[in-house]
GUDRENTI-212325 format. One record per residue (C-alpha): x, y, z. Coordinates in nm, 3 decimals, always signed. Each point is the difference from the previous one (the first is absolute). Layout:
GUDRENTI-212325
@X->X, Y->Y, Z->Z
...
***
This chain:
GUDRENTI-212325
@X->-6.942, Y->+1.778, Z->+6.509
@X->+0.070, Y->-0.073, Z->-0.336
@X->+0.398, Y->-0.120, Z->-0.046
@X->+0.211, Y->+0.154, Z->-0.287
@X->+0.146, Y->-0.167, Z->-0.292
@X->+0.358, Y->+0.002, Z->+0.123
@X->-0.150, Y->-0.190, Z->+0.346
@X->-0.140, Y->-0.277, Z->-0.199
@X->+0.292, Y->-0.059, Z->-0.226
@X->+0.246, Y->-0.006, Z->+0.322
@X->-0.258, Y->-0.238, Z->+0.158
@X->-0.014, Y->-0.204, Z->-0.283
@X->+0.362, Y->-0.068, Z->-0.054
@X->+0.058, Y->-0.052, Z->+0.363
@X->-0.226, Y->-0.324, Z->-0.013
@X->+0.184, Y->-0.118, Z->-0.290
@X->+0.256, Y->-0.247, Z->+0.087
@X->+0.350, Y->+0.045, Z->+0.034
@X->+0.103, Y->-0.244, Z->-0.235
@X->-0.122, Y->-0.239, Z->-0.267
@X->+0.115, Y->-0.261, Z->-0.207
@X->+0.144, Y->+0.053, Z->-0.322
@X->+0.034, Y->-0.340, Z->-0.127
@X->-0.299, Y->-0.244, Z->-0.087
@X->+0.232, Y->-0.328, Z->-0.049
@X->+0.007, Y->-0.254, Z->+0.200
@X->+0.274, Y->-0.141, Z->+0.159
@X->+0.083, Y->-0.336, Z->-0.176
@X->+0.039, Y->-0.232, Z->+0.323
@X->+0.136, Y->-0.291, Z->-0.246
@X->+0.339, Y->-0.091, Z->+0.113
@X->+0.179, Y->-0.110, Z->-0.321
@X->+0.261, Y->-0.218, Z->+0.165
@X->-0.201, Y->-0.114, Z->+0.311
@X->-0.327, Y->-0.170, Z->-0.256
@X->+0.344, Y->-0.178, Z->-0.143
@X->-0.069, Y->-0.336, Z->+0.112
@X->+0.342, Y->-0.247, Z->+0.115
@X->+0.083, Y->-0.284, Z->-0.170
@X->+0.133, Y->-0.288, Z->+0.198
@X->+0.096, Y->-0.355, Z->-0.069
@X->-0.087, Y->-0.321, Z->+0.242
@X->+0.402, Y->+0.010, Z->+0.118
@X->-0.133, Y->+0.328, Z->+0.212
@X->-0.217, Y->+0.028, Z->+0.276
@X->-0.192, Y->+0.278, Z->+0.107
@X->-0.174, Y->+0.021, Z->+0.349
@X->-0.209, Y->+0.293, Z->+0.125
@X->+0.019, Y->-0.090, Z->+0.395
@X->-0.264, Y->+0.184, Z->+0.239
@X->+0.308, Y->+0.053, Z->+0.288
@X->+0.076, Y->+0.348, Z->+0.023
@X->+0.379, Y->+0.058, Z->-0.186
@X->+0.213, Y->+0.088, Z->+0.346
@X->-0.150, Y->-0.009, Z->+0.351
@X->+0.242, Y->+0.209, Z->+0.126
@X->-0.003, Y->+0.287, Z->-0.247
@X->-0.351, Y->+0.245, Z->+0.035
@X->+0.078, Y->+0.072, Z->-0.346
@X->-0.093, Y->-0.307, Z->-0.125
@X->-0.285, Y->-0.117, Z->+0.280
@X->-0.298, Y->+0.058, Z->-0.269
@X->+0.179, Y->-0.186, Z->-0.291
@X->-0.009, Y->-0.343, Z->-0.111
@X->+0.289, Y->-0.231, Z->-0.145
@X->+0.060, Y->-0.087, Z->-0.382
@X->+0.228, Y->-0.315, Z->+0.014
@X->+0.196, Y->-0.091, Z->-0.343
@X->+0.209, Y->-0.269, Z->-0.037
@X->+0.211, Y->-0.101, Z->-0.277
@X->+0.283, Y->-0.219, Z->-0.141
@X->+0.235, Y->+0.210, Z->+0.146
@X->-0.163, Y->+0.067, Z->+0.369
@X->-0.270, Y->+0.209, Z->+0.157
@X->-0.128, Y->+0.306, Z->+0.023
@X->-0.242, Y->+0.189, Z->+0.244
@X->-0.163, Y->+0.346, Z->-0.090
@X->-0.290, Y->+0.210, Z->+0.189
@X->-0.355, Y->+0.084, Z->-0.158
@X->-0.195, Y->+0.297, Z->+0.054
@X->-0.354, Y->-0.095, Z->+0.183
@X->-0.188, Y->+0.181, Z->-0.321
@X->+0.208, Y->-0.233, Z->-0.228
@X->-0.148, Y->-0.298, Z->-0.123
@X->+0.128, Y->-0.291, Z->-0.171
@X->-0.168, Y->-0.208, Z->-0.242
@X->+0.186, Y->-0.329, Z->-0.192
@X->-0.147, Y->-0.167, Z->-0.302
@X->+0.100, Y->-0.377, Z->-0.043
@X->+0.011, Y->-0.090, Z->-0.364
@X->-0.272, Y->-0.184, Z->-0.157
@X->+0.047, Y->-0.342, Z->-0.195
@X->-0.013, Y->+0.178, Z->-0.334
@X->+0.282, Y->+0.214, Z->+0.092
@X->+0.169, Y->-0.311, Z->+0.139
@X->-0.040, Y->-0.175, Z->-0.347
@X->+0.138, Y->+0.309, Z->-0.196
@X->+0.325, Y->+0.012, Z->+0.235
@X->+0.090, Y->-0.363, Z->-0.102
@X->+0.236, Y->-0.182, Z->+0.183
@X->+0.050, Y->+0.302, Z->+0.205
@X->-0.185, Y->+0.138, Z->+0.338
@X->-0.209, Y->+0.287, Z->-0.088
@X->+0.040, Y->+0.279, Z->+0.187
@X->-0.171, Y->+0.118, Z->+0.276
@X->-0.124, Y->+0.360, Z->+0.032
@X->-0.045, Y->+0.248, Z->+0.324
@X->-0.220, Y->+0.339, Z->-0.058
@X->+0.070, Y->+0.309, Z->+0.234
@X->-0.306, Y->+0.230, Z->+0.103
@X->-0.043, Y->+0.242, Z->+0.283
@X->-0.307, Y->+0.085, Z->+0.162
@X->-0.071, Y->+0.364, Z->-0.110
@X->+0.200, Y->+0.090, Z->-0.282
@X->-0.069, Y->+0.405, Z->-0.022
@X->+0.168, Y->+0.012, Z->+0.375
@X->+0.373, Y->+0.112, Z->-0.073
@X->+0.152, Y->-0.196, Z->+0.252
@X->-0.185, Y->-0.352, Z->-0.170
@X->+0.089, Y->+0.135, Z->-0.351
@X->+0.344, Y->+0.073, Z->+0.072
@X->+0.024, Y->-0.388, Z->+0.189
@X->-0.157, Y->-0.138, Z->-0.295
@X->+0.260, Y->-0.004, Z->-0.239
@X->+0.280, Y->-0.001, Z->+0.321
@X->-0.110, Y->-0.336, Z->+0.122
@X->-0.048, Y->-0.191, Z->-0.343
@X->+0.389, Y->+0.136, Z->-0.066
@X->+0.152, Y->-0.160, Z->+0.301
@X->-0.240, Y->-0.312, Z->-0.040
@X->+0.130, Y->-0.064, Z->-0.350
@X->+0.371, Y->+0.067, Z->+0.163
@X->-0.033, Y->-0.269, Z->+0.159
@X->-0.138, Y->-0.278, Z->-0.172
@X->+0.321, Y->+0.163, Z->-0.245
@X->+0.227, Y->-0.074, Z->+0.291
@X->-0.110, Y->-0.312, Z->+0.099
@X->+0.042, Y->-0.150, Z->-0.381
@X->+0.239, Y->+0.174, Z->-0.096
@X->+0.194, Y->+0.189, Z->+0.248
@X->+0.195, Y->+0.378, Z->-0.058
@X->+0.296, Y->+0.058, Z->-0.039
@X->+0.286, Y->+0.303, Z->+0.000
@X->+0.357, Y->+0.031, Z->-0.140
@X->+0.258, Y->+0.238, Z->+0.126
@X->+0.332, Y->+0.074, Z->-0.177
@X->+0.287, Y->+0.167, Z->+0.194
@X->+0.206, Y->+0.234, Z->-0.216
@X->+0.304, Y->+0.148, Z->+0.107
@X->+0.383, Y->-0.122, Z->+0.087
@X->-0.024, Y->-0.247, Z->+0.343
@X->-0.382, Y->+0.008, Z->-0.015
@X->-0.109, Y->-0.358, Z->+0.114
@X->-0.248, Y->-0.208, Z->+0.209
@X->+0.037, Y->-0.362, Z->+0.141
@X->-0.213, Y->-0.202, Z->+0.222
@X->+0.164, Y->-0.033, Z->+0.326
@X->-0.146, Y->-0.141, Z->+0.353
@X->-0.387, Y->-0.019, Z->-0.187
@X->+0.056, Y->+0.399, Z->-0.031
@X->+0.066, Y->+0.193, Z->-0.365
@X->+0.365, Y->+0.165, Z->+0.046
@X->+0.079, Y->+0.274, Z->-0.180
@X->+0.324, Y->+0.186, Z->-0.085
@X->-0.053, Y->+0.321, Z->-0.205
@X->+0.329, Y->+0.194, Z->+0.119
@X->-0.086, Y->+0.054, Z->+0.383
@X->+0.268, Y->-0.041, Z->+0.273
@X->-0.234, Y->-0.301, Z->+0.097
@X->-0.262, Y->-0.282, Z->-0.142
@X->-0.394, Y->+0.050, Z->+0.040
@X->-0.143, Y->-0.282, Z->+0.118
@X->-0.388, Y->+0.015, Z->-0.094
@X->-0.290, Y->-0.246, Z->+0.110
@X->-0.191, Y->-0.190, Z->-0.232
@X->-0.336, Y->+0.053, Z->+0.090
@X->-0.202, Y->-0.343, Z->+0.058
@X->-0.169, Y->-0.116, Z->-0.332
@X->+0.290, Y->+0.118, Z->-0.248
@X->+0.232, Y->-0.180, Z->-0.156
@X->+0.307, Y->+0.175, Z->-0.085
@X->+0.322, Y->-0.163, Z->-0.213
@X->+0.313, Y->+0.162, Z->-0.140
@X->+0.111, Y->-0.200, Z->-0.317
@X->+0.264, Y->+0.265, Z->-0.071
@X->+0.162, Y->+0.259, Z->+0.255
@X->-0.155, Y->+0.278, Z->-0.177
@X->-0.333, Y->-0.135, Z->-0.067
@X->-0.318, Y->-0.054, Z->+0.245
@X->-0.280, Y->-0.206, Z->-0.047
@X->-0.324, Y->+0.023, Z->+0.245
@X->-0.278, Y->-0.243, Z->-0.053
@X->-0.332, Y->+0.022, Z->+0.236
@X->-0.367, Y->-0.053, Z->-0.030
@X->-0.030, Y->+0.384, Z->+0.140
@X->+0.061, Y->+0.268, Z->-0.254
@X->-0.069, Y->+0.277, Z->+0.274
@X->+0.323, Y->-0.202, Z->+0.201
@X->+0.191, Y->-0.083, Z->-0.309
@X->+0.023, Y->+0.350, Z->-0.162
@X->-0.003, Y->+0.149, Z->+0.364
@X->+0.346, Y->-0.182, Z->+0.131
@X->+0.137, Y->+0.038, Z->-0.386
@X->-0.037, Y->+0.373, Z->+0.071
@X->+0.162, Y->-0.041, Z->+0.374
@X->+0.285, Y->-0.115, Z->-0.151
@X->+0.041, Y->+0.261, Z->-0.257
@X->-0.047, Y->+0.301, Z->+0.237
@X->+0.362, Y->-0.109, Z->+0.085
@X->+0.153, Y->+0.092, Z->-0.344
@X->-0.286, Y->+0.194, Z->-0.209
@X->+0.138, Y->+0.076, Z->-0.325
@X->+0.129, Y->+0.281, Z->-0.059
@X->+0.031, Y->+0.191, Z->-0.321
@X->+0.351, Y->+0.099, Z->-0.106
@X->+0.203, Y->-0.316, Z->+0.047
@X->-0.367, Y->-0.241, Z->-0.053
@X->+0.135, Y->-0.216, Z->+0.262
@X->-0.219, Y->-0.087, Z->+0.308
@X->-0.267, Y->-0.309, Z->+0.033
@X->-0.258, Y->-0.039, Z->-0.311
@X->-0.323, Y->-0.138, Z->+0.021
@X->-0.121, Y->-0.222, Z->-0.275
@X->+0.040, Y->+0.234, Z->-0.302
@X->+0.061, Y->+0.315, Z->+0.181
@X->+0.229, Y->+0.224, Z->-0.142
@X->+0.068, Y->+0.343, Z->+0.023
@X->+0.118, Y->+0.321, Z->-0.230
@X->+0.336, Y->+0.070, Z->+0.038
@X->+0.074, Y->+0.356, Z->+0.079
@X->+0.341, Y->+0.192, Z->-0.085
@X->+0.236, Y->+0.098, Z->+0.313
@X->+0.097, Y->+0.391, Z->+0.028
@X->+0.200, Y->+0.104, Z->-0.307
@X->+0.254, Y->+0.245, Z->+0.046
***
């Protein structure tokens, strides 16, 4: 039986596929800041312990522990299983160029498989908070926060921040373990940690209480925050 034209078109189009790609390139699986490589002086120490990071979190059963410690204390971190670490002491050369001065060690970040999404995306992640802290460590973070506004002021008061920004009452906040907090002027707040996740995350506690608003600009400022001021309702 002899098939007609029509038959062995449809025929022929049903056994082409569905889809097809319409890019050649290849995905570049270069991460440009995880092949950065850390710098680090001999005042910092990095460990990459075997234990797993918590034994009491499932989340963190499969992951080892990155240890830094610094100057100004210590700081622990969790590492991916595909992430590997790789540190390059300095040779004498380099010794001799530095002088009188340590040269400085350097620690390389690679993953495993880098055209997986998940390792790509880690790549970059990890050598980020790595480099955090060795920053906190040696030279610690820090956060200002200016209180703008008639009665606005904070004191310390029983190892707690007080603050008085017009309510019928004080608020009495925590400092979270591993800040240090000071008040050299009622109206001014200085937080110092070796945690910039905790610093600007209890900096940003505090100003949830009095966010500044827009018409009056009075409220708690961050840093250099400031804000547009709008016009109120003209009549």
């Amino acid at each position: 039986m002899q098939r007609s034209t029509s038959q062995i078109i449809g025929q022929a189009a049903r056994q082409q596929p569905l889809c097809r790609s319409l890019s050649t390139t290849r995905v570049c699986a270069m991460s440009h800041i995880g092949g950065l490589p850390i710098k680090y002086s001999s005042e910092v120490k990095i460990e990459h312990l075997p234990t797993a990071f918590s034994a009491s979190d499932s989340r963190f059963f499969d992951k080892t522990t990155l240890k830094v410690t610094g100057p100004l204390g210590e700081r622990t971190m969790p590492i991916e299983p595909f992430v590997s670490l790789e540190f390059i002491q300095p040779n004498s050369s380099q010794q001799q160029q530095a002088g009188g001065s340590t040269a400085e060690t350097q620690l390389l970040v690679s993953v495993g498989n880098s055209s997986e999404r998940k390792q790509r995306q880690m790549w970059g992640t990890t050598r980020a908070l790595i480099n955090s802290c060795v920053v906190g460590v040696t030279e610690g973070f820090s956060a200002t926060l200016r209180f703008v506004g008639v009665g606005y002021r904070a004191a310390i008061e029983n190892e707690q921040l007080a603050l008085r920004l017009g309510y019928s009452h004080p608020i009495n906040l925590e400092i979270p373990k591993g800040l240090t907090v000071s008040v050299p002027t009622p109206t001014r707040v200085l937080i110092n940690g070796t945690d910039l996740q905790q610093v600007k995350l209890f900096a940003a506690k505090v100003r949830k209480w009095k966010k500044p608003e827009p018409y009056n600009q009075k409220g708690i400022f961050i840093n250099d925050e400031t804000i547009r001021k709008k016009d109120g309702k003209k009549k």
